[in-house]
Backbone as numpy.savetxt, mean C-alpha at the origin, in Angstrom:
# Nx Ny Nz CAx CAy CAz Cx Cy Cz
-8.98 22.89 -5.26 -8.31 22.03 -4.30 -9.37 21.29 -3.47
-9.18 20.05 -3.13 -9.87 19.52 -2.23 -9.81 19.48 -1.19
-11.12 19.53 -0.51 -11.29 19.45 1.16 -10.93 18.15 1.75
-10.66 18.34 3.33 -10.44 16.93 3.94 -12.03 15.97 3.85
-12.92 16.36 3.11 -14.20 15.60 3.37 -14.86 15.40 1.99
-13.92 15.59 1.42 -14.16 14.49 -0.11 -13.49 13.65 -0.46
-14.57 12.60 -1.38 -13.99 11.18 -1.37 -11.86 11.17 -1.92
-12.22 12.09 -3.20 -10.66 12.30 -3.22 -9.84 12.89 -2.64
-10.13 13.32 -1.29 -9.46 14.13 -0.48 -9.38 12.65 0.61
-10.02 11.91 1.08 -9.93 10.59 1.84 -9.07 9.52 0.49
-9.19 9.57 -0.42 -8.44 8.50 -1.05 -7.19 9.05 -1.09
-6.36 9.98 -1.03 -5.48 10.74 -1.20 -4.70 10.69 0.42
-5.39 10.72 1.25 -5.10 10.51 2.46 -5.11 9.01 2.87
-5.63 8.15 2.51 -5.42 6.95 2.72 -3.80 6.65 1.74
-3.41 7.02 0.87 -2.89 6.60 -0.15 -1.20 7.31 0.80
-1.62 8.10 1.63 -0.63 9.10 2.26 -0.23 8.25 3.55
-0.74 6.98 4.23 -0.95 6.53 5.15 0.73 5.38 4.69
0.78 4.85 3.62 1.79 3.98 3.57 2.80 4.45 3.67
2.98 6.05 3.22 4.67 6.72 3.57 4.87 6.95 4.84
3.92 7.51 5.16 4.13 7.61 7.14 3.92 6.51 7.85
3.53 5.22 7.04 3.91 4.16 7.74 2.42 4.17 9.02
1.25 4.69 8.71 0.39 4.64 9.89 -0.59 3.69 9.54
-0.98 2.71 9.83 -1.80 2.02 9.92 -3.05 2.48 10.54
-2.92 3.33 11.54 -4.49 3.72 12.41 -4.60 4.54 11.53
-5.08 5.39 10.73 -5.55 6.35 10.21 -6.55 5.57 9.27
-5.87 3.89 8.85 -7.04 3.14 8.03 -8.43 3.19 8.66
-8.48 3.08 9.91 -9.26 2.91 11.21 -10.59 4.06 10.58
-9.97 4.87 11.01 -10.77 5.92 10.53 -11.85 5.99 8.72
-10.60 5.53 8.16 -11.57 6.19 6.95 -12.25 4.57 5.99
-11.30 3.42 6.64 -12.22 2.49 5.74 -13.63 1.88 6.72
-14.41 1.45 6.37 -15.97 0.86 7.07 -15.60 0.17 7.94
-16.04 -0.78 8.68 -15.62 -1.38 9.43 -16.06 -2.98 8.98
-16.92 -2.98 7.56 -17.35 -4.40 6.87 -16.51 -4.18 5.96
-15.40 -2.97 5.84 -14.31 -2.84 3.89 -13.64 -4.20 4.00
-14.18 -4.48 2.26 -13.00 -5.59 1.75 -12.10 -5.13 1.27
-10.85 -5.34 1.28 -9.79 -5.37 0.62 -9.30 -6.42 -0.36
-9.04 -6.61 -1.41 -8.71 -7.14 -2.67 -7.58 -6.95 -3.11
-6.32 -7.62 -3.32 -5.60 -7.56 -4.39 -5.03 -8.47 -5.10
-5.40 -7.79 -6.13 -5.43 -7.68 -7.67 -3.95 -8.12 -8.48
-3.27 -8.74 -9.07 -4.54 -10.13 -9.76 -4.28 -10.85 -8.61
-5.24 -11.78 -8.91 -5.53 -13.11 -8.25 -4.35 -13.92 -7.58
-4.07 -14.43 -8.84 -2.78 -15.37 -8.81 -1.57 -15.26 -8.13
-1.55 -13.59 -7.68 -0.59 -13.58 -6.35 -1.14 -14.10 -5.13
-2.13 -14.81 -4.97 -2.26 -15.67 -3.71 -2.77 -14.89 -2.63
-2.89 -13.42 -2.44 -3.77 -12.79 -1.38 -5.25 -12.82 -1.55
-5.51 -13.27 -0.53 -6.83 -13.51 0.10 -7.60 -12.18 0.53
-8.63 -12.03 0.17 -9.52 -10.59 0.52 -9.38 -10.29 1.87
-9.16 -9.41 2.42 -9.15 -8.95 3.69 -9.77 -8.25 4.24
-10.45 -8.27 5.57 -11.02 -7.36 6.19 -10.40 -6.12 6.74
-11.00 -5.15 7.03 -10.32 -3.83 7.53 -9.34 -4.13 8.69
-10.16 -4.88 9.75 -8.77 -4.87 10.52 -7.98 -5.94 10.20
-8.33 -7.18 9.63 -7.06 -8.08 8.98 -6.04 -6.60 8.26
-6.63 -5.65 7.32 -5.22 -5.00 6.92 -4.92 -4.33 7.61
-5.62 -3.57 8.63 -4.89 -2.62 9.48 -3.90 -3.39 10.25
-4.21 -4.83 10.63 -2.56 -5.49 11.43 -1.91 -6.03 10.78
-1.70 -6.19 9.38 -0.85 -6.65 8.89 0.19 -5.24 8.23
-0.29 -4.50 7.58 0.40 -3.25 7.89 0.94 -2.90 8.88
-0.04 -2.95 10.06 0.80 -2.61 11.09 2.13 -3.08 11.55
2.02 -4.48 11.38 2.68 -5.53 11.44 4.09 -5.11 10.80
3.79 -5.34 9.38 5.02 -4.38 8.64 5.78 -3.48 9.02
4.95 -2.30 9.40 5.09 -1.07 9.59 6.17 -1.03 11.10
5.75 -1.76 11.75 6.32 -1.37 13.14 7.65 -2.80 13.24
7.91 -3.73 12.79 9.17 -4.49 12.62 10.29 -3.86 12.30
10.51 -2.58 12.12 11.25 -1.86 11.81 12.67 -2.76 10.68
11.63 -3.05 9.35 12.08 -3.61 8.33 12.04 -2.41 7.13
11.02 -1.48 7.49 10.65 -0.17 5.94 11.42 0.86 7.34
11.75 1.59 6.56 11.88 3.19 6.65 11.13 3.83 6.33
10.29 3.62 5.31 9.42 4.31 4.44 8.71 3.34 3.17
7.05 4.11 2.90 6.72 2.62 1.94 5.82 3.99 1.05
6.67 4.73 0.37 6.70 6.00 -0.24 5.49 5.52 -1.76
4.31 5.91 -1.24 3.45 5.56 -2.71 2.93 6.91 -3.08
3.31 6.98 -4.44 3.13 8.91 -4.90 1.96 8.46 -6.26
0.67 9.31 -5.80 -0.41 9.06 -6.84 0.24 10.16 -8.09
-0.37 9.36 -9.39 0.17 9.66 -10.63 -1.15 10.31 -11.21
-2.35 9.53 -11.06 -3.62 10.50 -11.70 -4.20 9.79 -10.81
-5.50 10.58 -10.53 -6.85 10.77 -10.40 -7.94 10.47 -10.81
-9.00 9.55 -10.51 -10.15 10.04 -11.37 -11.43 9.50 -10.27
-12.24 11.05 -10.56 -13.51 10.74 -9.44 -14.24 10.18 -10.16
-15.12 9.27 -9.65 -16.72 8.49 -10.64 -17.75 8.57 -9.43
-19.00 7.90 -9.94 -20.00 7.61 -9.20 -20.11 6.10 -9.76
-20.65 5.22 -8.72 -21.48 3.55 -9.27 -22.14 3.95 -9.75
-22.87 2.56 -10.63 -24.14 2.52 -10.91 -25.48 2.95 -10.20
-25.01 3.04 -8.36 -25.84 2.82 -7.41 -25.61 4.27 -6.94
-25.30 5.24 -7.43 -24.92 6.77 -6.91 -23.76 6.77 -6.36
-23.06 5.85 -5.41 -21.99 6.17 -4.91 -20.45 6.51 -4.88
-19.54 7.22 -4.60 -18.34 7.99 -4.73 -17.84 6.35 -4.85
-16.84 6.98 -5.97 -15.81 5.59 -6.46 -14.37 6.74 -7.18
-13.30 6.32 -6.72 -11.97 7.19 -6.64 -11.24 6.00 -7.05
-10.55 6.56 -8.32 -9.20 5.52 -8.54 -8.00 6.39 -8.41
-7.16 5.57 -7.86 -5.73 5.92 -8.11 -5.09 5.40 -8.47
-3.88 5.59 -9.50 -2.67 5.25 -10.16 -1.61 5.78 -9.77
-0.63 4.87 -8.98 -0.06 5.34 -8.53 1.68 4.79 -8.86
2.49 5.27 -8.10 4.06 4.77 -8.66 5.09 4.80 -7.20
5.53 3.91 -6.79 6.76 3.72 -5.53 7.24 2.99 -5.17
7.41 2.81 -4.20 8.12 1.50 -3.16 8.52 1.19 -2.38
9.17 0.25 -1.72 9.74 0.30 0.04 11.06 0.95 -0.24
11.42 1.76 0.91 12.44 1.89 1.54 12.86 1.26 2.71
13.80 0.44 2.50 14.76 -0.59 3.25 15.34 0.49 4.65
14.83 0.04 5.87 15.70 0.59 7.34 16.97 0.77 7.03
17.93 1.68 7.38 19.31 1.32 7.20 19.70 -0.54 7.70
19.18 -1.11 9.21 19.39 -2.23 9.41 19.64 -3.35 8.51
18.36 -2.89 8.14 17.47 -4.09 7.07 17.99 -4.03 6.03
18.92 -2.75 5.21 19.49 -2.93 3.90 20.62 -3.38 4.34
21.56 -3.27 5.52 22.95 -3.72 6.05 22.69 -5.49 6.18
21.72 -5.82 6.62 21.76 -6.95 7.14 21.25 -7.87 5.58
20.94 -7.18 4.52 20.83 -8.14 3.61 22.01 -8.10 2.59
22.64 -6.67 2.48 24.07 -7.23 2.23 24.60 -7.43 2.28
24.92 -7.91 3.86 25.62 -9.12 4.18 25.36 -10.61 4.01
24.33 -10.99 3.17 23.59 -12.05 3.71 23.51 -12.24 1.61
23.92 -13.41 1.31 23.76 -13.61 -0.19 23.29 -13.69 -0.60
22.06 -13.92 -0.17 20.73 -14.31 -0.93 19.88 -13.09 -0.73
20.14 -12.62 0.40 19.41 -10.57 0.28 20.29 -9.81 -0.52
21.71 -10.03 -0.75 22.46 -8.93 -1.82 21.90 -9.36 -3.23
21.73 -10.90 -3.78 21.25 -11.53 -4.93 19.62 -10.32 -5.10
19.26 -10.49 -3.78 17.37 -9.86 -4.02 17.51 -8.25 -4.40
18.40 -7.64 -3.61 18.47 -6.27 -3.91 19.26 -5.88 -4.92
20.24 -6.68 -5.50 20.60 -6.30 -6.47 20.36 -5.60 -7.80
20.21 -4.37 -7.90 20.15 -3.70 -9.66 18.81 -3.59 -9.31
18.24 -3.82 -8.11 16.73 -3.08 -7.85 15.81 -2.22 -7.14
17.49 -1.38 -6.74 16.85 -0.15 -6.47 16.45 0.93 -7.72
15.64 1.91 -7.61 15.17 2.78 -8.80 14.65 3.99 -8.25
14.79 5.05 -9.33 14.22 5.58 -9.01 12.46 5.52 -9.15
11.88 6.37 -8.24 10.37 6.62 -8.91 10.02 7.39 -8.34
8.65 8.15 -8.88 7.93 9.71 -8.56 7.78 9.74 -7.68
8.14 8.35 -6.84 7.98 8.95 -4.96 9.44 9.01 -4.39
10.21 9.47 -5.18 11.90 9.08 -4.70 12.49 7.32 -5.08
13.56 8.18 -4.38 14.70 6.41 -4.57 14.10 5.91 -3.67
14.10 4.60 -4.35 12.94 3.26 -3.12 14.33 2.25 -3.76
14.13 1.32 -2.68 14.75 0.11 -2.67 14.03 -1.59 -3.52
12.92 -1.25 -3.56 11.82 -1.92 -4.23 11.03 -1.34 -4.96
10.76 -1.19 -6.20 10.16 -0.52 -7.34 8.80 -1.26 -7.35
7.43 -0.41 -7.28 6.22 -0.97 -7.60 5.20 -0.02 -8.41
3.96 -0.93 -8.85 2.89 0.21 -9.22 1.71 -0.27 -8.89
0.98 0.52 -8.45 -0.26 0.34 -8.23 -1.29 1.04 -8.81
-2.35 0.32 -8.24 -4.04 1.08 -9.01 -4.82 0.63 -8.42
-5.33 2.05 -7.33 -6.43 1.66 -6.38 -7.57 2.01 -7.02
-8.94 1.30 -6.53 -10.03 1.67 -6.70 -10.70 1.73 -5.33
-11.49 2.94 -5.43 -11.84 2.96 -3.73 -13.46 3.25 -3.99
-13.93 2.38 -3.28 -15.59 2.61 -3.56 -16.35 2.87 -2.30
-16.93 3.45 -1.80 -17.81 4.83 -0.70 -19.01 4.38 -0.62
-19.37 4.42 1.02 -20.69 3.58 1.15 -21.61 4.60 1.38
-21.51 5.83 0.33 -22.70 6.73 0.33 -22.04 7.77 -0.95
-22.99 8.92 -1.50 -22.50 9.35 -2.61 -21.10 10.59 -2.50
-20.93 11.60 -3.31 -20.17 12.19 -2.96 -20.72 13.25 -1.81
-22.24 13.43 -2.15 -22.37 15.07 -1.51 -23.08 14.18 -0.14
-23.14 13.10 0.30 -23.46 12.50 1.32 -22.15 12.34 2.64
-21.64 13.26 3.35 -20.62 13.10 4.21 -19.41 12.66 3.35
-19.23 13.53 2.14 -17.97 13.42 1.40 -17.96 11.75 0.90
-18.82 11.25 0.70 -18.64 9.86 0.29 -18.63 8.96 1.61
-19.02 9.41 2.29 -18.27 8.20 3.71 -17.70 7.66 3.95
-17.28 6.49 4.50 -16.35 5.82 4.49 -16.01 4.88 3.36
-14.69 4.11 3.02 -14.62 3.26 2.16 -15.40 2.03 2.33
-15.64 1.45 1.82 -16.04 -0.04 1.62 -15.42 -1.02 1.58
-15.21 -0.63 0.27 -14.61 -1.86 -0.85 -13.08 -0.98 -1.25
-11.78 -2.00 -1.28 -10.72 -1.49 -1.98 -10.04 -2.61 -2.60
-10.17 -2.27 -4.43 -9.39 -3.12 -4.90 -7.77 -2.43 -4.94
-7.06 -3.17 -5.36 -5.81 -2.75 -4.97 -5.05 -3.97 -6.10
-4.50 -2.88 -7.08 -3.89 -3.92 -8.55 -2.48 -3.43 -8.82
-1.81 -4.72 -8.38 -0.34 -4.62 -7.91 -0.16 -5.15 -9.41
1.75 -4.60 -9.62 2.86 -5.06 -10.46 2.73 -6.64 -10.22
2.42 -7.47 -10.71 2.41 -8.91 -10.58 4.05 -9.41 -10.03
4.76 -9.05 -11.08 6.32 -9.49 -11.15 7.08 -8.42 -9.76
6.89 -7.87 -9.97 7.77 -6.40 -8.98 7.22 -7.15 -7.43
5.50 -6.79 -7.30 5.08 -7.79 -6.22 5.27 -9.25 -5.72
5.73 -9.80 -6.60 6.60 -11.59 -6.22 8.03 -10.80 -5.84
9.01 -10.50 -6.01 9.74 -10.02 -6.10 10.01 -9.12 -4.52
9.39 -8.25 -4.12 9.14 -8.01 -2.93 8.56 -8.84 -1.58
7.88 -9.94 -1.80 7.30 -10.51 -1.11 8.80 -11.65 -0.66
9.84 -11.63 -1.60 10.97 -12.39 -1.49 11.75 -11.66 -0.63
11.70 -10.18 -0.57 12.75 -9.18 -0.02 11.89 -9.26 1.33
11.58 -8.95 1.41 10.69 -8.75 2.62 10.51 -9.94 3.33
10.11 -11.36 2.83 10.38 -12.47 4.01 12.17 -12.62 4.05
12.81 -12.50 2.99 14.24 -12.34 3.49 14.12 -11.58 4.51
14.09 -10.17 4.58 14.45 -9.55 5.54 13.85 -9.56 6.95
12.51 -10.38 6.98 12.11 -10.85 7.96 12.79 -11.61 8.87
13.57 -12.50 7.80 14.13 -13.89 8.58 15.67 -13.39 9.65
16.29 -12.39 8.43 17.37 -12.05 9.31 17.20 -11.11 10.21
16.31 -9.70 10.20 15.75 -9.50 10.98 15.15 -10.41 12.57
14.73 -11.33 12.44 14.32 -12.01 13.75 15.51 -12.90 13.61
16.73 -12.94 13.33 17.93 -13.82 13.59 17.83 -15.10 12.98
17.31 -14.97 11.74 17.38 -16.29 11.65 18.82 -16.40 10.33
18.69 -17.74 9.69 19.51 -17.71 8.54 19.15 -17.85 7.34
């Protein structure tokens, strides 16, 4: 079993941060120069800095639009770089859970019943309202036996292309009616 002070014991805990919905705990374990990346391209996100993601999560997180953003790792695998340092992937499987509000207020609303429709599912992190998958790579700005890898760096982050367009629709829907709009 792993300790709280190995790299897969911090990727595992970062990965634990989207169901509880905490954004500060990023604080802690990514660098304070970590890029964030995701993966592919062509979904239009721009690399981000640590605290660009810590407030946009946050952001998320506290609009009280999720209930829950339930991501359950599927495998594991520890490496080292080329350069000695701790590198952790995860594969993982989940998705948002819709506020009670936020699922009421889009089926009332036709174009949020059209979005949620036939897409809730199950997955290894429970019934989610939005079905996704991911595959983190988390790379450590020192080795493993150096302060458990240290902090993160670098995180790529390789989303469902289709599932991720798809959410990004549910979610500014539910933004809009959420802040009253139409």
């Amino acid at each position: 079993m792993a300790t709280q002070n190995t790299p897969r014991a911090k990727a595992l805990t970062l990965i634990s941060t989207f169901r509880a919905l905490d954004s500060q705990t990023l604080v802690v374990l990514l660098h304070e120069k970590c890029v964030w990346t995701m993966f592919p391209t062509s979904l239009g996100f721009p690399p981000q800095t640590r605290d660009q993601q810590v407030s946009r999560l946050g952001e998320m997180y506290s609009s009280g639009i999720l209930a829950s953003f339930p991501v359950e790792p599927l495998e594991v695998i520890e490496s080292v770089t080329q350069d000695g340092k701790a590198m952790v992937s995860v594969r993982c499987d989940g998705g948002i859970v819709l506020s009670e509000r936020t699922r009421a207020l889009l089926a009332e609303d036709k174009e949020g019943a059209q979005l949620l429709s036939g897409r809730n599912a199950d997955s290894k992190a429970g019934r989610v309202d939005v079905r996704n998958e991911w595959h983190f790579t988390f790379f450590f700005d020192s080795s493993p036996e150096q302060d458990g890898g240290g902090k993160i760096e670098r995180v790529w982050e390789f989303l469902d292309g289709e599932a991720t367009q798809h959410l990004v629709k549910v979610l500014g829907r539910a933004t809009t009616l959420v802040q009253g709009g139409d």
